[in-house]
C-alpha positions as CSV (number, residue, x, y, z in Angstrom):
1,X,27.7,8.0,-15.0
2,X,24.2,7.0,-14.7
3,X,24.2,3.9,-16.6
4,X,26.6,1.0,-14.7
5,X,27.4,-2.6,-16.7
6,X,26.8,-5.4,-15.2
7,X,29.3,-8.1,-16.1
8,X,27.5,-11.6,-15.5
9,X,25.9,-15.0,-17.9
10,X,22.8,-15.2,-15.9
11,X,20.5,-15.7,-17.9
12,X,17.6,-12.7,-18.7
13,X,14.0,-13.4,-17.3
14,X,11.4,-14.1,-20.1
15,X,9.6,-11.4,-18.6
16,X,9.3,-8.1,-17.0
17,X,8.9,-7.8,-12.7
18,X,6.0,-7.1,-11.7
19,X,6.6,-4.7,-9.3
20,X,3.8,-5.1,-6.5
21,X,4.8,-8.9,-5.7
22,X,7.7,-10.8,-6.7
23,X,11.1,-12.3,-5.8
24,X,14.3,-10.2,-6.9
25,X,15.9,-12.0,-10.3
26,X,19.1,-13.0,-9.6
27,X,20.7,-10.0,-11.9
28,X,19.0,-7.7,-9.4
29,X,20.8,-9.1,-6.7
30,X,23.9,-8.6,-8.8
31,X,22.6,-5.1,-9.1
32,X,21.7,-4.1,-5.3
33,X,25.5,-5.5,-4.0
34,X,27.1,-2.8,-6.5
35,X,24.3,0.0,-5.4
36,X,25.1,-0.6,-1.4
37,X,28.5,0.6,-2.1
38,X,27.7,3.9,-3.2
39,X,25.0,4.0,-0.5
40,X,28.3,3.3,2.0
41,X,30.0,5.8,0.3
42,X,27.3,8.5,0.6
43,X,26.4,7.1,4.4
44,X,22.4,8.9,4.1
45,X,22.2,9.8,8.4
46,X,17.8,8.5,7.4
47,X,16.6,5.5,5.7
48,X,15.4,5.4,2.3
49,X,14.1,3.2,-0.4
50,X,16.3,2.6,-3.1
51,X,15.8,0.7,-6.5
52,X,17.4,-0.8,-9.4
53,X,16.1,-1.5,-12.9
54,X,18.2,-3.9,-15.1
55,X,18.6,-3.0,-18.8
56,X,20.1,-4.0,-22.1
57,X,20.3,-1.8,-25.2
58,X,16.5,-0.5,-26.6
59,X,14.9,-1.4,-29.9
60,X,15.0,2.3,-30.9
61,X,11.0,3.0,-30.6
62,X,12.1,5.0,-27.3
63,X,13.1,8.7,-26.8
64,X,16.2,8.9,-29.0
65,X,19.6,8.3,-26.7
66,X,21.9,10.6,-25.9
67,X,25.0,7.9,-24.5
68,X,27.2,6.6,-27.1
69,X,27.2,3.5,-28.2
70,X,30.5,2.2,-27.1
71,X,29.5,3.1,-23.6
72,X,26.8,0.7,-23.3
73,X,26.8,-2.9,-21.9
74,X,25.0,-6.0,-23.0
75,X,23.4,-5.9,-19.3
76,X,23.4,-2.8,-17.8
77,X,21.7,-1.0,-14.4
78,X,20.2,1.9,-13.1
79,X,19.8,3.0,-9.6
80,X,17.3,5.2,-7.9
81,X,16.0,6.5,-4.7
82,X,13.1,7.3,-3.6
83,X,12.6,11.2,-2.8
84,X,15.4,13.1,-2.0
85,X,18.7,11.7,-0.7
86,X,20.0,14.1,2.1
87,X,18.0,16.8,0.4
88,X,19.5,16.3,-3.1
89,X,17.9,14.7,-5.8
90,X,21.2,15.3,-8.0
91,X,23.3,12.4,-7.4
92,X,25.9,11.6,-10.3
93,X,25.3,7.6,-9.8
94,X,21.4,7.7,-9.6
95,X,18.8,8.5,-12.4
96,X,17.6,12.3,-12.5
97,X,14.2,12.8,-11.0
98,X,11.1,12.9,-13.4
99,X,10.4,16.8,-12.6
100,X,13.2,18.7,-10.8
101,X,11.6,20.9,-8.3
102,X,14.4,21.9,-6.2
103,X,15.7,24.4,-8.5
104,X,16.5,27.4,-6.2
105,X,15.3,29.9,-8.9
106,X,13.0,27.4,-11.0
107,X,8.9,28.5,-11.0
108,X,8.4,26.0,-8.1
109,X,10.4,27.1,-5.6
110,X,10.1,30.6,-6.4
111,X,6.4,30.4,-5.9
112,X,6.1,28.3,-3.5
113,X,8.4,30.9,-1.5
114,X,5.6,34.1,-2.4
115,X,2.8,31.5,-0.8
116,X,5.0,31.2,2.5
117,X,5.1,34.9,2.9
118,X,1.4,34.7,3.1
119,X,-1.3,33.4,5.6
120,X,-4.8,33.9,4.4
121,X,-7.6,31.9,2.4
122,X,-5.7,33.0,-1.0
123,X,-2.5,31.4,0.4
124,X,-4.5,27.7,0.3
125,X,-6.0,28.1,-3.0
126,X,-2.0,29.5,-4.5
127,X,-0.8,26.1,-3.0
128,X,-3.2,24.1,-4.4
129,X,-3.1,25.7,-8.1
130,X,1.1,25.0,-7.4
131,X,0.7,21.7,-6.6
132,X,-1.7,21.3,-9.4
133,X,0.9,22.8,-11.7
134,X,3.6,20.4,-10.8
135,X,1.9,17.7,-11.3
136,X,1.3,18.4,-15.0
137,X,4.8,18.8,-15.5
138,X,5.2,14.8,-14.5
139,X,4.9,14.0,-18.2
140,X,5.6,10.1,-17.9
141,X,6.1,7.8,-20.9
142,X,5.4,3.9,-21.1
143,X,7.5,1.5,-23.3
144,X,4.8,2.2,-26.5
145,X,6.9,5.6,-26.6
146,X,3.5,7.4,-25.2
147,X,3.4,10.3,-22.8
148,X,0.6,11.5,-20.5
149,X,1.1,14.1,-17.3
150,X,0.5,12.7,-13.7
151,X,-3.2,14.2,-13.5
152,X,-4.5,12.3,-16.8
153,X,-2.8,8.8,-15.6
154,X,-4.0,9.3,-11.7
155,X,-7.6,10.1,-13.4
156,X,-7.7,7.6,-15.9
157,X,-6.8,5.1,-14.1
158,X,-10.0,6.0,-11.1
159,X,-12.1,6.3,-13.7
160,X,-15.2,5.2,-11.3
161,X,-17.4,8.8,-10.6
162,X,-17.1,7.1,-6.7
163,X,-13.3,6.5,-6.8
164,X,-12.7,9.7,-8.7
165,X,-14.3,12.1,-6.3
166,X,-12.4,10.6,-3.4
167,X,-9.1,10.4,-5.5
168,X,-9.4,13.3,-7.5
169,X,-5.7,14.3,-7.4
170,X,-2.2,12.3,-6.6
171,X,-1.0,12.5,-2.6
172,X,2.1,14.5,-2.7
173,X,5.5,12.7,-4.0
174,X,3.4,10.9,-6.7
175,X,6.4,10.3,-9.4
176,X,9.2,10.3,-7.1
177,X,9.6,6.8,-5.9
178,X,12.1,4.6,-7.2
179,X,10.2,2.6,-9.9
180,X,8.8,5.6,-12.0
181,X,12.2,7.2,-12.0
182,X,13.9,4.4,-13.3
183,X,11.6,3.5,-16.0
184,X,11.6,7.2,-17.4
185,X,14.8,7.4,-17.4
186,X,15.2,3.6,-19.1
187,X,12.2,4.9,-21.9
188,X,14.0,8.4,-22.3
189,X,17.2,6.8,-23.7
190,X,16.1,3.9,-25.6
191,X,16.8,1.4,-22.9
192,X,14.7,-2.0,-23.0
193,X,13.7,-2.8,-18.9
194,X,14.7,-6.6,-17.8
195,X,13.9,-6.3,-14.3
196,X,13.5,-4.4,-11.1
197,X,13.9,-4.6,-7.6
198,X,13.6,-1.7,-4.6
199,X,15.3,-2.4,-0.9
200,X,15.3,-0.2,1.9
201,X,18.3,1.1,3.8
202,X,18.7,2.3,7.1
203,X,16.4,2.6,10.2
204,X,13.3,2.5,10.1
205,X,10.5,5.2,10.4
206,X,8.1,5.3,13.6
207,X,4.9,4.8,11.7
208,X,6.1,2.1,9.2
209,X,7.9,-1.1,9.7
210,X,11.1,-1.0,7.3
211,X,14.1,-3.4,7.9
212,X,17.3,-2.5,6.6
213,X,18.5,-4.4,3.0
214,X,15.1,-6.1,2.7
215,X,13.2,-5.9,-0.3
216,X,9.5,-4.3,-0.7
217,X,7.0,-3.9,-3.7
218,X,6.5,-0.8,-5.2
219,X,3.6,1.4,-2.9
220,X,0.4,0.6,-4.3
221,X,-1.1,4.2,-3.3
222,X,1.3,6.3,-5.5
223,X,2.6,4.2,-7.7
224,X,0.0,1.4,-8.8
225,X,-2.0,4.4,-11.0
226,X,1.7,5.5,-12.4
227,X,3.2,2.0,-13.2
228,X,-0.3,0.9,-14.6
229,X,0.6,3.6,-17.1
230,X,4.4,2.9,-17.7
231,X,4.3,-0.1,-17.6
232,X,2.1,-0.7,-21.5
233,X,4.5,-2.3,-23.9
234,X,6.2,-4.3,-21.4
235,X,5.5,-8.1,-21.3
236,X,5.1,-8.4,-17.5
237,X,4.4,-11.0,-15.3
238,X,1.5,-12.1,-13.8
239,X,0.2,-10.8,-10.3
240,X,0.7,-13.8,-8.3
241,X,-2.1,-13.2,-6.2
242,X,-4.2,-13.5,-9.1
243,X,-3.7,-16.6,-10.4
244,X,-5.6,-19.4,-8.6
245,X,-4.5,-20.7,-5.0
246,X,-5.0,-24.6,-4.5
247,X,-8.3,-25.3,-3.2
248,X,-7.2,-26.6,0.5
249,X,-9.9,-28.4,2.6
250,X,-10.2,-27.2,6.6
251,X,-10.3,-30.1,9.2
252,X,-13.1,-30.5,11.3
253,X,-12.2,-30.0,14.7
254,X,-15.6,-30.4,16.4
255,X,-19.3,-30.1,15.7
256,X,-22.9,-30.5,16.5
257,X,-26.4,-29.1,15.7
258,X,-25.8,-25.4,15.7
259,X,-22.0,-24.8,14.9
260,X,-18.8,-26.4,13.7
261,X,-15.0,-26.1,15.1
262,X,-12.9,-26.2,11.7
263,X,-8.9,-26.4,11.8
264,X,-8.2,-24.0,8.8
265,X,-4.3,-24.7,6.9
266,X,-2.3,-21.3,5.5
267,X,-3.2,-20.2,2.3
268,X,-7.0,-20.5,2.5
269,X,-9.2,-17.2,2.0
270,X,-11.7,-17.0,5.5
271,X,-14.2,-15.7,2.5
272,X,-14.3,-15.1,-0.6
273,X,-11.8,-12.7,-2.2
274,X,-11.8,-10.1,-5.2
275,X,-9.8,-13.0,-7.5
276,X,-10.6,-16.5,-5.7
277,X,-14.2,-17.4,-4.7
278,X,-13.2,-20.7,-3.1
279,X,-12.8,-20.4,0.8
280,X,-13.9,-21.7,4.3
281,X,-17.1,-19.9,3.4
282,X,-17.7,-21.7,0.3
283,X,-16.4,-25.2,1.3
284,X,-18.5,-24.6,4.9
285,X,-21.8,-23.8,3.0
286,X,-21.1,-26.4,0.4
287,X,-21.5,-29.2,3.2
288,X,-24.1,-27.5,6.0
289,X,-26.0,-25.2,3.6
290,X,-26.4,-21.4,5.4
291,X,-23.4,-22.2,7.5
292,X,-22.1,-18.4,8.4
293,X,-18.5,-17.8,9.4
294,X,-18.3,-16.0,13.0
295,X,-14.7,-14.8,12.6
296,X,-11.8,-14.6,10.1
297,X,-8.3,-15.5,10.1
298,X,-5.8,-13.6,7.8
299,X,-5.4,-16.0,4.4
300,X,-2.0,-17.2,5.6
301,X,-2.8,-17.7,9.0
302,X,-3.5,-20.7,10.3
303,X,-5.9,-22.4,13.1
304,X,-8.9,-22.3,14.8
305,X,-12.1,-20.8,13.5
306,X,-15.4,-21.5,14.3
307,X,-18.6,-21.6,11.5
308,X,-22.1,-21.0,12.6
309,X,-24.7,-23.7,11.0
310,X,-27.8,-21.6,12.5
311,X,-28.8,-18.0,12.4
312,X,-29.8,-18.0,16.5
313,X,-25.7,-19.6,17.0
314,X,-24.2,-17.0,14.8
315,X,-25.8,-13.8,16.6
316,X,-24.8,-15.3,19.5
317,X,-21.4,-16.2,18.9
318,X,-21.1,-12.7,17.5
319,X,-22.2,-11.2,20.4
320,X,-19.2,-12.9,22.4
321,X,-16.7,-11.5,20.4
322,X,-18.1,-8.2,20.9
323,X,-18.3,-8.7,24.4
324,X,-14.5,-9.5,24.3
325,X,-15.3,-13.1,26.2
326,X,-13.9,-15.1,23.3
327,X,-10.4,-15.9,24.5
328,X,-7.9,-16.8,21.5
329,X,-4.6,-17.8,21.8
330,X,-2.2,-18.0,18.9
331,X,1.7,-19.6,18.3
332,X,4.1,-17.4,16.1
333,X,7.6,-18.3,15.1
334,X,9.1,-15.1,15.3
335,X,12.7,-13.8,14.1
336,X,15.3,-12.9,16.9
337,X,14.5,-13.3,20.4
338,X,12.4,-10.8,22.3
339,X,14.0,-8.6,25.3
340,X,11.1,-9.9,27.3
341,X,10.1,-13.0,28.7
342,X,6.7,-12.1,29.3
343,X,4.7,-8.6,28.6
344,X,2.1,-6.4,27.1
345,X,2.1,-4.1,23.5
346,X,-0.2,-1.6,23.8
347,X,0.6,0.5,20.2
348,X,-2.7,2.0,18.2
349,X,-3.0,0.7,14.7
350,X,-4.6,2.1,11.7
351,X,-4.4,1.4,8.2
352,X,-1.8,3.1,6.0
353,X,-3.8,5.0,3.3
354,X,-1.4,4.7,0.1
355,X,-0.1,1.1,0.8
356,X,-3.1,-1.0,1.5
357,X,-3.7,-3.6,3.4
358,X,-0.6,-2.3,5.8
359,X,-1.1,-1.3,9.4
360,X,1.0,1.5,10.8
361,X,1.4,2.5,14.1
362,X,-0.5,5.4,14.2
363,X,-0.5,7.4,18.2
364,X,-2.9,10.2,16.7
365,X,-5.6,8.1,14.8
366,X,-5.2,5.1,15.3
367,X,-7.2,2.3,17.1
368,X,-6.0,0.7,20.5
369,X,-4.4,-2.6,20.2
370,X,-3.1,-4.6,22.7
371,X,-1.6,-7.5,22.7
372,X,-0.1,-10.2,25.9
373,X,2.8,-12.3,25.2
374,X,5.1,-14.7,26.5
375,X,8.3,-16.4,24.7
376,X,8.3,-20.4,25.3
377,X,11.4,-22.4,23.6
378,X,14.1,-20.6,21.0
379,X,16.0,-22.3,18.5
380,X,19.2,-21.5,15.9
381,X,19.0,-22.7,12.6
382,X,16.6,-25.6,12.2
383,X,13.2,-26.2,10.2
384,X,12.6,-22.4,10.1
385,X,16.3,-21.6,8.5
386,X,17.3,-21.3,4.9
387,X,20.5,-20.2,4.3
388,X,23.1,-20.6,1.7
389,X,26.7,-19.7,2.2
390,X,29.7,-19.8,4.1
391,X,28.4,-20.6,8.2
392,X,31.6,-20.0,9.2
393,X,31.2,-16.2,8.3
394,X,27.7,-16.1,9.2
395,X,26.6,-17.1,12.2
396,X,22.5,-19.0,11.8
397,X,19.8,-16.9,13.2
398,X,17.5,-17.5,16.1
399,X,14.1,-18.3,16.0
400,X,11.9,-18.0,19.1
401,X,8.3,-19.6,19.9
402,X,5.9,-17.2,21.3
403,X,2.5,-17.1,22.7
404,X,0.0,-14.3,21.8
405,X,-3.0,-13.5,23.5
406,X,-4.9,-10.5,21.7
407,X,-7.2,-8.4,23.5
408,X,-8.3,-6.6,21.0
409,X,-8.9,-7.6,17.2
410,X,-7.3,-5.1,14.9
411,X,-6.5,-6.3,11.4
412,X,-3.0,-7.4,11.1
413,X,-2.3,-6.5,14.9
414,X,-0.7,-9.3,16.0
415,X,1.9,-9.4,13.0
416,X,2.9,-6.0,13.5
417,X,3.2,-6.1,17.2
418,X,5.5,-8.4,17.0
419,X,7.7,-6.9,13.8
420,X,7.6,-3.0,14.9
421,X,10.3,-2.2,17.3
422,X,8.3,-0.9,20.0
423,X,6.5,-4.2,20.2
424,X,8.7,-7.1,20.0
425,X,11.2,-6.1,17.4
426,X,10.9,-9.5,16.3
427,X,8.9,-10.7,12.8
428,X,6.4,-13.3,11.9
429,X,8.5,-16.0,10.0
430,X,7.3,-15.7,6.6
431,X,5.3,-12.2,7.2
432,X,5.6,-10.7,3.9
433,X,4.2,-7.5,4.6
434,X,6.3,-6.9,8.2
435,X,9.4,-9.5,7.8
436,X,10.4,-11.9,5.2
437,X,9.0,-14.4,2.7
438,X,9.5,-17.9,3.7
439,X,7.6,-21.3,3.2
440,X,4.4,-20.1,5.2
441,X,3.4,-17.7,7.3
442,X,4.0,-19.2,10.9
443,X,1.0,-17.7,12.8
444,X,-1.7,-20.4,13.9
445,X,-5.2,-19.3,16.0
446,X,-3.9,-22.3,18.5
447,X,-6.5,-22.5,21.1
448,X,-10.2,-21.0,21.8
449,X,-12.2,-20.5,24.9
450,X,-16.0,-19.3,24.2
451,X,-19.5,-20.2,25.5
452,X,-21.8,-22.7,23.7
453,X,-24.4,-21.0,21.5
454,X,-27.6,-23.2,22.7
455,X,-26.4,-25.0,25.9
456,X,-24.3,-22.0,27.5
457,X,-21.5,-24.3,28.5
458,X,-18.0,-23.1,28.4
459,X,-16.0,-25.1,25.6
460,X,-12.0,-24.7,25.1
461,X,-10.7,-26.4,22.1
462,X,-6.6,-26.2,22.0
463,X,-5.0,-28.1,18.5
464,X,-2.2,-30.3,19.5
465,X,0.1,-30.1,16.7
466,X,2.1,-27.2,15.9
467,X,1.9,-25.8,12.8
């Protein structure tokens, strides 16, 4: 039984998820409690992503349905993984895959068995026709009732000559994470989506940071192209990160002739993004005219960062951080409380190809980071704490202060240091990308040592309040 009711009066949302940023609707909560039994039941020995889509009865202008009537709830679910699930992809309770290619005597496997007998220059080119092949058999619909295969959406959709030539094909496992599953399935037997929501359970992988029951968007590297594509006829959401951010005003710390010490608040671009124009840039130029940022801070970081008002300060400045004599310290409220009081991470770092902007730890590629920290104060419950339940079943969670001194200035590095479990183990309060969503992101560039840009003289500027 593939379809599972869903007995509740929550009310529908007035739209559909969309997938790459949002907050689970309650009736995917509902959804996920039901789903972890059969993930119990199962016990998978690896961690895996599973979704759930939320559906009620089609309008009829989908694939005509095979499940009676009587069968069918008001509200209803489906349930998918992502992959294969202990090296099945036929689980009763989960939706089929799009494309089965694990038949033992289907064309896939057979061939792809004739190709590993061989090892020569005509072995690459018969893998690359058989990967070519499957992916024309991805014939996906959207919720217009139209079908194209994986090759025509993943082209159409990097239409740019540029973008084409360096996507020209889907990475391998296009079509078999959770989202696109459940959607074909939904479209292939008249079933209108509500929402969706996809968790991970289990440990995590080396490379990635993954914690077990939390909820992620749908990859943007495989599945942005495909859900681009599905997802026409559905009235979806807006992308939150495209709708306008509140034009917040840094504080001026300190300044003079040749440069400026500004005090930026979460939630304010460094420069200008692909959406949102407005940022310290813009509001830096807009009172010193040619003023030139010398560093960035990550949008939802917080702190110190210093602005140039001269072309002679800004080479100069720049020249310091590539020297490494800038010395930055930052605050983070992280999750847990480290083993350590005091230590060094020292994990390579590179970006992760198919989910952009992630970092992964990468030991082959990746650049060296390194990162010095120490733990000052830890507290249970308190300002950093939202919780609704029974605290007599539950006990609150702990929150630590830390210190971070980077030595090196990867992107993202000090939020994954801390959330991979080689580093601290412990996350970034509010870290979407590594942790959880909370009110802010509670990371702040706290203090700065560097060397004046005319006079020479060493300056150390340190904000007093916390966050």
């Amino acid at each position: 039984m593939r379809i599972h009711p869903l007995s509740s009066d929550i009310p529908k949302p007035e739209r559909f998820t969309y997938p790459f940023c949002y907050e689970p609707h309650p009736l995917c909560l509902m959804a996920v409690e039901e789903v972890k039994k059969e993930i119990e039941r199962i016990g998978p020995k690896e961690g895996k992503m599973f979704g759930v889509l939320v559906v009620t009865q089609g309008n009829g202008s989908f694939v005509t349905s095979t499940i009676s009537q009587k069968n069918r709830s008001p509200v209803s679910f489906l349930a998918a993984y992502s992959g294969l699930l202990e090296g099945r992809n036929d689980w009763d309770y989960f939706v089929p895959p799009v494309y089965d290619a694990q038949q033992p005597d289907g064309y896939f496997k057979t061939k792809e068995r004739e190709i590993s007998e061989l090892i020569n220059e005509e072995s690459r080119k018969m893998s690359q026709d058989l990967q070519l092949w499957l992916f024309h058999q991805y014939r996906l619909l959207n919720a217009k009732g139209e079908t194209k295969d994986l090759v025509e959406i993943w082209q159409d959709y990097h239409s740019a000559p540029r973008i084409r030539e360096k996507y020209p094909l889907p990475p391998g496992g296009t079509g078999d994470c959770c989202a696109p599953k459940l959607l074909q399935y939904a479209y292939q037997h008249d079933l209108k989506p509500v929402c969706m929501a996809e968790f991970w359970w289990g440990e995590s992988p080396k490379s990635l940071i993954r914690h077990h029951g939390q909820f992620y968007p749908a990859c943007s590297g495989k599945c942005k192209p495909v859900l681009a594509w599905m997802l026409q006829g559905l009235d979806v959401d807006p992308n939150p990160e495209e709708v306008g951010f509140p034009h917040l005003v840094p504080a001026v710390v300190y300044e003079d002739d040749s440069m400026a010490v500004l005090n930026k608040p979460a939630g304010l671009l460094s420069t200008p993004g692909r959406i949102e124009d407005y940022s310290v840039v813009t509001w830096a130029q807009q009172k010193w005219p040619g003023a030139m940022l010398v560093h960035r801070l990550d949008m939802w970081t917080s702190g110190i960062i210093l602005v140039a008002k001269t072309m002679e300060a800004y080479h100069q400045l720049q020249a310091q951080f590539e020297a490494r004599t800038v010395k930055k310290k930052y605050l983070a409220v992280v999750e847990g409380v480290p083993q350590k009081e005091h230590g060094v991470i020292d994990l390579p770092l590179s970006s992760d190809p198919l989910n952009r902007p992630l970092q992964i730890v990468d030991l082959v590629h990746g650049k060296r980071a390194i990162t010095e920290y120490r733990t000052l104060t830890s507290v249970t419950g308190g300002r950093f704490f939202c919780y609704t339940g029974d605290v007599t079943k539950e006990p609150s969670p702990c929150y630590t202060l830390v210190a971070l001194w980077p030595h090196t200035g990867r992107t993202h590095q000090l939020r994954v240091h801390c959330a991979h479990p080689e580093g601290l183990g412990c996350p970034i309060v509010g870290d979407e990308l590594y942790g959880k969503k909370a009110d802010r992101l509670y990371l702040q560039a706290q203090a700065i040592a560097f060397d004046h840009p005319v006079t020479g003289k060493r300056l150390h500027f340190e904000l007093s309040k916390i966050f």
